[in-house]
C-alpha positions in Angstrom: 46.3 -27.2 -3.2 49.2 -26.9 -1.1 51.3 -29.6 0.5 49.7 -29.9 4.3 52.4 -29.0 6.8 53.2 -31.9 9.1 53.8 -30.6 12.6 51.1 -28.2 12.1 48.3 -30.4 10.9 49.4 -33.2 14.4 49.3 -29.7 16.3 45.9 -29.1 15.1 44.5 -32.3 15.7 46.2 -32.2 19.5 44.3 -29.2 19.8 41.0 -30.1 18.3 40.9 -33.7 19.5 42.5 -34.4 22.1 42.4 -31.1 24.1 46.0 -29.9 23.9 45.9 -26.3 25.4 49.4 -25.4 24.9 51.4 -25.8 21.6 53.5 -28.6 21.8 57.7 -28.3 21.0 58.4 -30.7 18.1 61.0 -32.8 20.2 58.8 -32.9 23.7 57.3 -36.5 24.3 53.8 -36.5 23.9 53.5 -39.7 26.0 55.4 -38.8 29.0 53.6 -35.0 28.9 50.5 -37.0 29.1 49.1 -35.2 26.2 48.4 -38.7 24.1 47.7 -41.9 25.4 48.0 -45.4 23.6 43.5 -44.4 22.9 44.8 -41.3 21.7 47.0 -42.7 19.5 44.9 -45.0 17.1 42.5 -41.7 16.7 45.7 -39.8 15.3 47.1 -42.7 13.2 43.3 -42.7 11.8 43.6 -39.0 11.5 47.2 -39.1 10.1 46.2 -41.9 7.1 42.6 -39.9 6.1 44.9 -36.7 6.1 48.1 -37.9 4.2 46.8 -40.7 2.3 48.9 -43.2 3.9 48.6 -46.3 5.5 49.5 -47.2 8.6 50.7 -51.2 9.5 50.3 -52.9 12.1 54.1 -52.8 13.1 53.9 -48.7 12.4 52.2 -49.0 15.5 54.9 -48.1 17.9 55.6 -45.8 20.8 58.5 -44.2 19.0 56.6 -43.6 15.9 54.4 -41.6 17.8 56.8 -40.0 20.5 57.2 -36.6 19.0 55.9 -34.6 16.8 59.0 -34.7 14.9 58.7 -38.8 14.8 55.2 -38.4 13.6 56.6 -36.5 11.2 58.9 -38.5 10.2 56.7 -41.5 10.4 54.5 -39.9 7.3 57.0 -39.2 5.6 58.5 -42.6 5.2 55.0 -43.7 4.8 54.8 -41.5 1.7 57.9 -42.5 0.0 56.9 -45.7 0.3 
């Protein structure tokens, strides 16, 4: 099975879940484009530990860990070197 593409699988889920119409630039905040709120988020750090097998702390639970796309990204990837 192949490795599941970050930024594509967070694009997804904007789309599916959260109504994002529009694909979303990796560096654009997601917060102050009003495309996630802080509800939003816990759905997508549920979505992001089911999907990547990671686990989420309490302190991962941070606006800038879930600015961008690119800091989600990031985020699961630390999370998986871990």
């Amino acid at each position: 099975m192949p490795e599941l593409n970050v930024p594509e699988a967070v694009a997804r889920f904007l789309a599916d879940e959260v109504g994002s119409r529009k694909p979303v630039a990796a560096d654009v905040s997601l917060f102050d484009q009003r495309i996630v709120d802080s509800i939003a988020v816990v759905s997508l750090a549920a979505f992001l530990e089911e999907t990547f097998a990671i686990e989420l702390e309490f302190l991962d639970m941070v606006r800038e860990n879930f600015e961008t796309v690119n800091a989600i990204s990031a985020l699961v990837q630390r999370k998986r070197a871990a």
